[in-house]
mmCIF file of the N, C-alpha and C atoms, coordinates in Angstrom:
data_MODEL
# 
_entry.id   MODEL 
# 
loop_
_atom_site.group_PDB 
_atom_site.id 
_atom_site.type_symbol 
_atom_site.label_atom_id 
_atom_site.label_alt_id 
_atom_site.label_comp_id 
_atom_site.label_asym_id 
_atom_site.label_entity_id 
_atom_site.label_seq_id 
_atom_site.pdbx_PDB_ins_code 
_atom_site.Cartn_x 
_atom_site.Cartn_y 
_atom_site.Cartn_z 
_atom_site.occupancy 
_atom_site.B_iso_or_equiv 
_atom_site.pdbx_formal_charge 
_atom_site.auth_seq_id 
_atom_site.auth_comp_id 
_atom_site.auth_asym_id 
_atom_site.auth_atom_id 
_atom_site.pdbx_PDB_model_num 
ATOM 1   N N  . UNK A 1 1  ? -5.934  -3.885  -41.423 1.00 0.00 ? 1  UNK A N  1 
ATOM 2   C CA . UNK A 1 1  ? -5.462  -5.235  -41.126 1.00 0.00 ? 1  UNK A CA 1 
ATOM 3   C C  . UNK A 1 1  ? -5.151  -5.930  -42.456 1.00 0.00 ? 1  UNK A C  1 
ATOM 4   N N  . UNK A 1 2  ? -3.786  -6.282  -42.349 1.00 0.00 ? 2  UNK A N  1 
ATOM 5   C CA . UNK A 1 2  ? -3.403  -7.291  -43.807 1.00 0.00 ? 2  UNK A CA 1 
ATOM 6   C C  . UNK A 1 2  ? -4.011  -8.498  -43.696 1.00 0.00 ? 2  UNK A C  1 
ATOM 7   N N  . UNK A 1 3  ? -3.902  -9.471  -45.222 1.00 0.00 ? 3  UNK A N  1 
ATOM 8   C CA . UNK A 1 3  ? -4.477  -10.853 -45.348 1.00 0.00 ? 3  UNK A CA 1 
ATOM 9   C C  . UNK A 1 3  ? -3.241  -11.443 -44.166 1.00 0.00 ? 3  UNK A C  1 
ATOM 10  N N  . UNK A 1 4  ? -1.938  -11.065 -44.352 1.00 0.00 ? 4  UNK A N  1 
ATOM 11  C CA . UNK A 1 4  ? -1.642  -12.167 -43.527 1.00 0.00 ? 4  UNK A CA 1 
ATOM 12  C C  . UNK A 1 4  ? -2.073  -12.117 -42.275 1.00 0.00 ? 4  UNK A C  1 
ATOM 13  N N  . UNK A 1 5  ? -2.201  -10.549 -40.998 1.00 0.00 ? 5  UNK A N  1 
ATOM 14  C CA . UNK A 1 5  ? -2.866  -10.808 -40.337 1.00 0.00 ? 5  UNK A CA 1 
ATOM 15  C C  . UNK A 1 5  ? -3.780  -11.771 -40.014 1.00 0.00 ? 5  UNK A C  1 
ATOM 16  N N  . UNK A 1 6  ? -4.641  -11.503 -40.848 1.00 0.00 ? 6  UNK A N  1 
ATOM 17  C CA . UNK A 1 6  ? -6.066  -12.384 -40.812 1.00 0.00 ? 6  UNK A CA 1 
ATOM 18  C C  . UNK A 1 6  ? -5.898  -13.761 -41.058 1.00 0.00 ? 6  UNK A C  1 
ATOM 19  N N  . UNK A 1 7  ? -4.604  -14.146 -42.076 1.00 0.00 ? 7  UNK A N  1 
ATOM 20  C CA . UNK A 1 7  ? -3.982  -15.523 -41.606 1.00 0.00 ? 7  UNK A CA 1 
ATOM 21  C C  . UNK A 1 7  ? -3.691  -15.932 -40.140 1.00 0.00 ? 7  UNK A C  1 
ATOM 22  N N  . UNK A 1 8  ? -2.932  -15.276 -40.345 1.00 0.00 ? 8  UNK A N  1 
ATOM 23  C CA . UNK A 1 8  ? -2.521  -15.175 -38.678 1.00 0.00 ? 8  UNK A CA 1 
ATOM 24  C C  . UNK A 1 8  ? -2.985  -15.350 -37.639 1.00 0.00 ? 8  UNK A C  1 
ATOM 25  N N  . UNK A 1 9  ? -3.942  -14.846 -37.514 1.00 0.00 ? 9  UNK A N  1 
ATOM 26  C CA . UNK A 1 9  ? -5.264  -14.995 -36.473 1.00 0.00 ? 9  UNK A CA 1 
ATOM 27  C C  . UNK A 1 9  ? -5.996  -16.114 -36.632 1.00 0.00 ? 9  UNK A C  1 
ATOM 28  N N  . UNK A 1 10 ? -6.213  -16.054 -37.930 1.00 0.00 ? 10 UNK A N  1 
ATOM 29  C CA . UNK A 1 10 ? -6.776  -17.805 -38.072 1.00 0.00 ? 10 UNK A CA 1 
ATOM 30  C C  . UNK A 1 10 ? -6.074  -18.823 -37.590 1.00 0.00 ? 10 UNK A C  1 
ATOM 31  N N  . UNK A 1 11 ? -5.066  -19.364 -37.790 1.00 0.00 ? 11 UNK A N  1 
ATOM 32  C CA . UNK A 1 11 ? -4.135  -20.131 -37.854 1.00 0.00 ? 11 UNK A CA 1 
ATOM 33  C C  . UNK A 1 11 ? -4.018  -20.355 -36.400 1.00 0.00 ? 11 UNK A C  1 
ATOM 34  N N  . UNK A 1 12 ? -3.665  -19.524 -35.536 1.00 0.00 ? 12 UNK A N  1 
ATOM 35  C CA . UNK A 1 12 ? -3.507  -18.860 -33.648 1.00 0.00 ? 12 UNK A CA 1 
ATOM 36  C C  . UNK A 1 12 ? -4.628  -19.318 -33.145 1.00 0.00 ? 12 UNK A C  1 
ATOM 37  N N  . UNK A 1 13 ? -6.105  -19.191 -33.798 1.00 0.00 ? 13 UNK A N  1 
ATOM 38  C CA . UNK A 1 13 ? -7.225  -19.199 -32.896 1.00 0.00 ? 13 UNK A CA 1 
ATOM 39  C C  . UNK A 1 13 ? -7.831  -20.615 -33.464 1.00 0.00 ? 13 UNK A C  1 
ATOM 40  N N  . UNK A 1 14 ? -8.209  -20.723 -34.734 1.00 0.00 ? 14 UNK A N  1 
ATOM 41  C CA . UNK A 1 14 ? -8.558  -21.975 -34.898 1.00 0.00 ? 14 UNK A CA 1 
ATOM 42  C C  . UNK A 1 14 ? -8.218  -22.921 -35.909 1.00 0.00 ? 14 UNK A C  1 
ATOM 43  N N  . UNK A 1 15 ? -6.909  -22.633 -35.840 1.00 0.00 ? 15 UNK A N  1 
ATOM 44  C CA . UNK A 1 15 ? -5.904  -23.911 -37.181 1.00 0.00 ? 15 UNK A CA 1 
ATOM 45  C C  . UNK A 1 15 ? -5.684  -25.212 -36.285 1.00 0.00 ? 15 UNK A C  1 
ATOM 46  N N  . UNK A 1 16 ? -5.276  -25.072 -35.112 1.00 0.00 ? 16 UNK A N  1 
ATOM 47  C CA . UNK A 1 16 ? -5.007  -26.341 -33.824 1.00 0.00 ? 16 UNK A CA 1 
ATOM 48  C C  . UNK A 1 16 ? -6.250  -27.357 -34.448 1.00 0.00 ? 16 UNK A C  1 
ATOM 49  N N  . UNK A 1 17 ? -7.440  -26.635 -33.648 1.00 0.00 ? 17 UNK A N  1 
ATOM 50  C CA . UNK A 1 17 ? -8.863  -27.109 -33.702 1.00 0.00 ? 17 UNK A CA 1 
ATOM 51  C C  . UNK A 1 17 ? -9.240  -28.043 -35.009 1.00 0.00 ? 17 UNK A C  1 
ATOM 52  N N  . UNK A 1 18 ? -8.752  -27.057 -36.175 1.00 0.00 ? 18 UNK A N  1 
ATOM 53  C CA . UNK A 1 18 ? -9.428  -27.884 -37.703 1.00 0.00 ? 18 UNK A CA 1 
ATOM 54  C C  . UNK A 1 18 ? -8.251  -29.291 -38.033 1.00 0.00 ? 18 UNK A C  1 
ATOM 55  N N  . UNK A 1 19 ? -7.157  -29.087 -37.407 1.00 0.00 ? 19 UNK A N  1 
ATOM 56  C CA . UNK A 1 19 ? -6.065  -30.073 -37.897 1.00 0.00 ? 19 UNK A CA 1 
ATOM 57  C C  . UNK A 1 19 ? -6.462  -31.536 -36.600 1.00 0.00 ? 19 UNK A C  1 
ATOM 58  N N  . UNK A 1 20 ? -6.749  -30.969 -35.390 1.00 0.00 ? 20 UNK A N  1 
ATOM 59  C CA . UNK A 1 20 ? -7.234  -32.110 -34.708 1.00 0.00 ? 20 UNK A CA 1 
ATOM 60  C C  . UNK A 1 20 ? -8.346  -32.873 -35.018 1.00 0.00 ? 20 UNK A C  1 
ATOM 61  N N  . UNK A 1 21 ? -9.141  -31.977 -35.829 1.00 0.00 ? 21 UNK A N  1 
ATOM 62  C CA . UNK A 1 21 ? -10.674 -32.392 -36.295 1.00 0.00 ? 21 UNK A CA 1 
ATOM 63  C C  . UNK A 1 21 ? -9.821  -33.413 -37.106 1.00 0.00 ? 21 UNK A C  1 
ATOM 64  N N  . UNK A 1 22 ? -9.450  -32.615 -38.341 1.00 0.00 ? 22 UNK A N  1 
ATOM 65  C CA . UNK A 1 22 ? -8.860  -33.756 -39.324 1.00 0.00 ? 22 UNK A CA 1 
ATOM 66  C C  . UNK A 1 22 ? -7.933  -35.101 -38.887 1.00 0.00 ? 22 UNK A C  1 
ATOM 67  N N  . UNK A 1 23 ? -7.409  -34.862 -38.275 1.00 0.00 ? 23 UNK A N  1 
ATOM 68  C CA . UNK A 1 23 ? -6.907  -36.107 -37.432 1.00 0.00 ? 23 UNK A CA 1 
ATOM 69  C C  . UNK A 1 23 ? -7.517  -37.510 -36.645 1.00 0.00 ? 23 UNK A C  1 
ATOM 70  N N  . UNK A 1 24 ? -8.663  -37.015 -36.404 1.00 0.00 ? 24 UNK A N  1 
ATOM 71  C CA . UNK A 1 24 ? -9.844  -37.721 -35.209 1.00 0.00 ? 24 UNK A CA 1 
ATOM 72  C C  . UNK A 1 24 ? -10.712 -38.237 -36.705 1.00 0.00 ? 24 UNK A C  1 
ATOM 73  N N  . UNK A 1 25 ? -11.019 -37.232 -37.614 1.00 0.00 ? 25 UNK A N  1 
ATOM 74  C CA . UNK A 1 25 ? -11.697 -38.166 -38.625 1.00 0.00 ? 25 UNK A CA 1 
ATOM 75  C C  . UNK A 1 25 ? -10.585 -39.401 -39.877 1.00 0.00 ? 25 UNK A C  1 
ATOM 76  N N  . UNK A 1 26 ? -9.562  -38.592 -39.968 1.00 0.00 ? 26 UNK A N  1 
ATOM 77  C CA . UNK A 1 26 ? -8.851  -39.541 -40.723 1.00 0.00 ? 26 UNK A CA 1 
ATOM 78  C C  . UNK A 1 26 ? -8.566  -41.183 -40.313 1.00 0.00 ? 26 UNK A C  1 
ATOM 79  N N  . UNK A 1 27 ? -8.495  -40.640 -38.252 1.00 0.00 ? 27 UNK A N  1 
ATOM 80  C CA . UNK A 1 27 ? -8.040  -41.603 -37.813 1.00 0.00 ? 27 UNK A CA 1 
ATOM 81  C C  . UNK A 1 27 ? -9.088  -43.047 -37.991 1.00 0.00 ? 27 UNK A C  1 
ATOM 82  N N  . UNK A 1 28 ? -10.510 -42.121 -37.570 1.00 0.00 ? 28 UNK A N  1 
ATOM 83  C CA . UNK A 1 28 ? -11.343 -42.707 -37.114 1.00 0.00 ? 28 UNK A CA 1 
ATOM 84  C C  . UNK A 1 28 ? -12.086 -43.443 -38.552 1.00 0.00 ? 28 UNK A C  1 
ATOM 85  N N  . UNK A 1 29 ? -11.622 -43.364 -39.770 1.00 0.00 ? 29 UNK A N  1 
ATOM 86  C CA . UNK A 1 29 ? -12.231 -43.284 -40.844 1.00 0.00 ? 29 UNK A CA 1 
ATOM 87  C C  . UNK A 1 29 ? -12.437 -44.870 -41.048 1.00 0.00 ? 29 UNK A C  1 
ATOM 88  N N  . UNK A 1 30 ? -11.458 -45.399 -40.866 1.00 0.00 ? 30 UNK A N  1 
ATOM 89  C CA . UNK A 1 30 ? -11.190 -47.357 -41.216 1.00 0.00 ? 30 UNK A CA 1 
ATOM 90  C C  . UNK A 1 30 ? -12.221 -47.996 -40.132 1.00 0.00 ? 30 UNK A C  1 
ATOM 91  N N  . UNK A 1 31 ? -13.110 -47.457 -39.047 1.00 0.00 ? 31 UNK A N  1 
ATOM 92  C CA . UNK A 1 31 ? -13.479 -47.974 -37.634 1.00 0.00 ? 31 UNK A CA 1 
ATOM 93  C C  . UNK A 1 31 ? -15.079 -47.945 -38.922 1.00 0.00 ? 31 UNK A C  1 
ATOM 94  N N  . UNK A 1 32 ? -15.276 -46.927 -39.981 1.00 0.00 ? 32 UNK A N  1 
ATOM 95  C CA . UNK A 1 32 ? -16.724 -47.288 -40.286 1.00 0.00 ? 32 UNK A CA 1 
ATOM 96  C C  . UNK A 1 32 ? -16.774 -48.656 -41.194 1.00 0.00 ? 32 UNK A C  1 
ATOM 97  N N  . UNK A 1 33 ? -18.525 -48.970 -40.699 1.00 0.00 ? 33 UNK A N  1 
ATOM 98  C CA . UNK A 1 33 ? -18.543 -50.392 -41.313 1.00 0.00 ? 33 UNK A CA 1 
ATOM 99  C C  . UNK A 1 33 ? -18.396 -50.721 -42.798 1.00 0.00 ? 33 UNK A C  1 
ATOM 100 N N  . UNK A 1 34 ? -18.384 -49.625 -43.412 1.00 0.00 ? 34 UNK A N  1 
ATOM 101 C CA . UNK A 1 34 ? -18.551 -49.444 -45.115 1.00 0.00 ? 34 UNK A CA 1 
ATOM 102 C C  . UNK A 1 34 ? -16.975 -49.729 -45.263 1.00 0.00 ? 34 UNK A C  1 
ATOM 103 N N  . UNK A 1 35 ? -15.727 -49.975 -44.275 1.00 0.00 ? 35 UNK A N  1 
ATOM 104 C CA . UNK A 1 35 ? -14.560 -49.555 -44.951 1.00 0.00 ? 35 UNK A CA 1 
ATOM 105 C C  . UNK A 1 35 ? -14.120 -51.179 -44.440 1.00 0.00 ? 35 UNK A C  1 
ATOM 106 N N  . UNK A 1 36 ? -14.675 -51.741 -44.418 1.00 0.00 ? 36 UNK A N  1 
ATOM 107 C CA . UNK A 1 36 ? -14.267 -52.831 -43.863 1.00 0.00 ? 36 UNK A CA 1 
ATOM 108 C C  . UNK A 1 36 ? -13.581 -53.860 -45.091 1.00 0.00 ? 36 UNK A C  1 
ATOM 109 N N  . UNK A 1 37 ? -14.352 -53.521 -46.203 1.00 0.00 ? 37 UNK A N  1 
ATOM 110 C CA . UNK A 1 37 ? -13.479 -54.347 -47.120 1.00 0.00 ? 37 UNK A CA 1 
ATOM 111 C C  . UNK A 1 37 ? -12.476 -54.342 -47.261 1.00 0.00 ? 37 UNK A C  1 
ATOM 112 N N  . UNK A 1 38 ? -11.884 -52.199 -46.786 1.00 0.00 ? 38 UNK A N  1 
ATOM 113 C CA . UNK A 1 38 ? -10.666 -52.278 -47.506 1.00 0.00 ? 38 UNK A CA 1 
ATOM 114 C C  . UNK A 1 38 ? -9.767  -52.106 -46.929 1.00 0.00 ? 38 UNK A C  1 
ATOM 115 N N  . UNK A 1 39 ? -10.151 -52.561 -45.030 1.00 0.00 ? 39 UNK A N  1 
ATOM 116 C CA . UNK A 1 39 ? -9.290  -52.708 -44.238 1.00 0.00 ? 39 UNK A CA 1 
ATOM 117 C C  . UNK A 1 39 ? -8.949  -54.128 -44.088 1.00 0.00 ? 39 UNK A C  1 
ATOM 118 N N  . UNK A 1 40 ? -9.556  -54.851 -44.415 1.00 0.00 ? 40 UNK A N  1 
ATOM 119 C CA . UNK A 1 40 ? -9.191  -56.394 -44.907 1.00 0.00 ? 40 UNK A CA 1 
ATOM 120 C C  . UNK A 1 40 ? -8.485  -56.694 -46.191 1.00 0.00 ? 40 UNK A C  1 
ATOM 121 N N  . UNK A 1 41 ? -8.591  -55.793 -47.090 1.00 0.00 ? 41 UNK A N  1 
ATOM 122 C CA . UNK A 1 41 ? -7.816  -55.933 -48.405 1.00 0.00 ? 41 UNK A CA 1 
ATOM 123 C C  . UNK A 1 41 ? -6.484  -55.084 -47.269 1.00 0.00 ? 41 UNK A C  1 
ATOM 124 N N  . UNK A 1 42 ? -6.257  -54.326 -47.262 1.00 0.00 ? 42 UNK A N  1 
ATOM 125 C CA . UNK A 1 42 ? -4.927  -52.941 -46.640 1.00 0.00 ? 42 UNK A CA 1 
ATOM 126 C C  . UNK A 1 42 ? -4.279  -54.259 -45.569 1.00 0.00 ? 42 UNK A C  1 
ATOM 127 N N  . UNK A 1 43 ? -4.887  -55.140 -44.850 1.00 0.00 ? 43 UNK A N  1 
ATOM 128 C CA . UNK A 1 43 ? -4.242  -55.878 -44.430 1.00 0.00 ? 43 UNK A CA 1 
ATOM 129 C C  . UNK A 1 43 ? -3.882  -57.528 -44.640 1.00 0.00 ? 43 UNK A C  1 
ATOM 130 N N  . UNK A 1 44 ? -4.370  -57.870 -46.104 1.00 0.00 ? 44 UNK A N  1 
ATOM 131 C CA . UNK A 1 44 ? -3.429  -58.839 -46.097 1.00 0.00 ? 44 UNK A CA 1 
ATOM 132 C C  . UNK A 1 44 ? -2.980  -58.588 -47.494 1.00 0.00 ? 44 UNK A C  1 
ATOM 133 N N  . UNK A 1 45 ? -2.670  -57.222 -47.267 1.00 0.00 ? 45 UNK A N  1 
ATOM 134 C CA . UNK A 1 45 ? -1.793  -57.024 -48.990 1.00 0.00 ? 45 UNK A CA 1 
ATOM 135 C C  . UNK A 1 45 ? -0.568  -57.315 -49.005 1.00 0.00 ? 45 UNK A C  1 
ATOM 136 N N  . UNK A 1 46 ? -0.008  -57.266 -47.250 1.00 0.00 ? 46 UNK A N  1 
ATOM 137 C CA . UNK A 1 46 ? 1.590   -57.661 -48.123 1.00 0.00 ? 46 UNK A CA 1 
ATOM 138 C C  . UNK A 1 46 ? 1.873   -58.804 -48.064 1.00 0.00 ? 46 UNK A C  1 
ATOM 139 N N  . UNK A 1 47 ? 1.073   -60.240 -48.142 1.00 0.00 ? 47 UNK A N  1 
ATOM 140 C CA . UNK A 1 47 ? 1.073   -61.670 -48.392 1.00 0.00 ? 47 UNK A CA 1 
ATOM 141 C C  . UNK A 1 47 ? 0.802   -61.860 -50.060 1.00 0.00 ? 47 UNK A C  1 
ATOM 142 N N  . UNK A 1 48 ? 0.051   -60.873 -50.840 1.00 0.00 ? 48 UNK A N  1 
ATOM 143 C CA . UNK A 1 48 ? -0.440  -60.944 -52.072 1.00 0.00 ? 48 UNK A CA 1 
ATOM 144 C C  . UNK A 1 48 ? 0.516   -61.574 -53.042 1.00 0.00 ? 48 UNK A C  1 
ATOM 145 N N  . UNK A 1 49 ? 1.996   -61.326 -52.790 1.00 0.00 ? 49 UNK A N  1 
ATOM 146 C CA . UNK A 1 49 ? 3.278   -61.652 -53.644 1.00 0.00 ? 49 UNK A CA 1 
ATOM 147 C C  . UNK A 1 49 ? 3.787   -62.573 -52.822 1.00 0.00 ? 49 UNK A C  1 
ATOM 148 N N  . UNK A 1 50 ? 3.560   -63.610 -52.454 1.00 0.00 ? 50 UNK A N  1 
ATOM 149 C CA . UNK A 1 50 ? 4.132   -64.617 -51.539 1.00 0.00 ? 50 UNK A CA 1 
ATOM 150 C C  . UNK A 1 50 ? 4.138   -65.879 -52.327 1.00 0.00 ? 50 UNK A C  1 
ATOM 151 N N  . UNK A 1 51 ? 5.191   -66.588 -52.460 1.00 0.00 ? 51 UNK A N  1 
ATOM 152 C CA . UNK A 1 51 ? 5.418   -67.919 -53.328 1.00 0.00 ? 51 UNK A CA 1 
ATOM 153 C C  . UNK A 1 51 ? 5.219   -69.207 -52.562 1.00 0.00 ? 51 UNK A C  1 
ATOM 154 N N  . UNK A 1 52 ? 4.781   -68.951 -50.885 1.00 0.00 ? 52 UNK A N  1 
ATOM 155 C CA . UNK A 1 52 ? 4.816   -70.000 -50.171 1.00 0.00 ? 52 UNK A CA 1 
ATOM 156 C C  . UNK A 1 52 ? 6.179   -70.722 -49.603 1.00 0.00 ? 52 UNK A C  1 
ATOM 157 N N  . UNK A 1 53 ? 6.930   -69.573 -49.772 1.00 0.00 ? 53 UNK A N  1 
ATOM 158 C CA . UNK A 1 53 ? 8.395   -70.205 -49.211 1.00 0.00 ? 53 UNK A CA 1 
ATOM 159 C C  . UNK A 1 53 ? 9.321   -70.194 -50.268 1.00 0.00 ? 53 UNK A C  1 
ATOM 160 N N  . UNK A 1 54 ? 8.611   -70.283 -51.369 1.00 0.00 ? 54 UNK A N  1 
ATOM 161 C CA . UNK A 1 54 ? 9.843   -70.803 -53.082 1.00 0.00 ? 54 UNK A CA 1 
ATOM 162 C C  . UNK A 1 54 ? 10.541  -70.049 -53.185 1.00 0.00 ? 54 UNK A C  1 
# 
């Protein structure tokens, strides 16, 4: 059996699985309470350059 095989098989049986994992944690990453600062900074960053109308 070649490496790519054994890629292969990986990838077929449980590449789906590890990329959904990564997905569900990336998603879920801003929901912990530690990130809260910097989901409050991430959302009012694009007011930061604002002249008030000028």
């Amino acid at each position: 059996m070649s490496f790519y095989e054994i890629l292969r098989h990986f990838a077929d049986s449980y590449g789906l699985v590890v990329i959904f994992g990564l997905y569900l944690l990336l998603c879920g990453w801003h929901f912990l309470p530690r990130a809260s600062a910097h989901v409050e900074d991430a959302k009012h960053s694009i007011f930061k350059d604002d002249d008030d109308g000028e």
